[in-house]
C-alpha positions in Angstrom: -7.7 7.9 -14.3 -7.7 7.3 -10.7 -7.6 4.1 -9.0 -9.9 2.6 -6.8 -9.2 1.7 -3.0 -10.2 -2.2 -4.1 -7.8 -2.4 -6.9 -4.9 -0.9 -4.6 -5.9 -3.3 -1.8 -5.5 -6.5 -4.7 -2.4 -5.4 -5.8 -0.9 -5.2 -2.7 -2.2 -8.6 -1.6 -1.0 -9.8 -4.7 2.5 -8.7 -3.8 2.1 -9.6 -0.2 0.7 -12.6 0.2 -0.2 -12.5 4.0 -0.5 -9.0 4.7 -3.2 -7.4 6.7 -4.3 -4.6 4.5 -6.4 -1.5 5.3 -6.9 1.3 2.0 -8.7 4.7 3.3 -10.2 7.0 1.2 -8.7 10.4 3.0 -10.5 13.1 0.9 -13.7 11.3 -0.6 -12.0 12.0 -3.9 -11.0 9.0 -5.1 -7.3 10.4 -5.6 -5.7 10.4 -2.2 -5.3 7.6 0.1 -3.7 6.1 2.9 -2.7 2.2 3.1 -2.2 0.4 6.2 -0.4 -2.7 5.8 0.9 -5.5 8.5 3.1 -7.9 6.8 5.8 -10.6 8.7 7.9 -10.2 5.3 8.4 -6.5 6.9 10.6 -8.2 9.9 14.1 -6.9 10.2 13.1 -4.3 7.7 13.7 -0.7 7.8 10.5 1.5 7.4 12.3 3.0 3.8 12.6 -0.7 2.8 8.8 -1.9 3.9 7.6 1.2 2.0 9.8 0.3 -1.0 8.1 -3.3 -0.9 4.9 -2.0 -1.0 5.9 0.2 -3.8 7.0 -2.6 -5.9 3.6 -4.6 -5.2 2.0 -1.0 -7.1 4.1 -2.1 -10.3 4.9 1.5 -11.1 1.4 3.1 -10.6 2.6 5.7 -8.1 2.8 8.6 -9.3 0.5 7.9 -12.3 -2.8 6.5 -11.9 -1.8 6.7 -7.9 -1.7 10.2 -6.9 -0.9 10.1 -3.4 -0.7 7.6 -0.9 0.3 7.6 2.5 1.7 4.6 4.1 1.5 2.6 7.7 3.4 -0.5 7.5 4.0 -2.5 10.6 5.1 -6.0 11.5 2.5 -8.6 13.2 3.5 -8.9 17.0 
């Protein structure tokens, strides 16, 4: 079963706290996404380590329920 943008958006708030958070919907489908996420625990981070945090805030459901999901992560300015 295929998640929806809302729950993806709550887990990821869930795992960080004060990150801006942006899920699009890129076919209409329900199945393939793209997350846009501003977080200030992504400072001094590499991009391979902000995507890994972000992974971990999914608790495992990439790659299962979570199809596909393209990532943006930035740090506030």
């Amino acid at each position: 079963m295929a998640m929806q943008a809302a729950e993806i958006e709550q887990l990821i708030r869930q795992g960080l706290p004060d990150a801006e958070v942006r899920i699009e919907d890129l076919r209409g489908d329900g199945d393939h996404y793209a997350a846009y996420v501003r977080s200030a625990a992504f400072k001094g981070k590499t991009r391979v380590q902000q995507h890994q945090m972000v992974y971990a805030a999914l608790q495992g459901r990439m790659g299962g329920e979570l199809h596909a999901l393209m990532l943006h992560t930035s740090v506030p300015e």
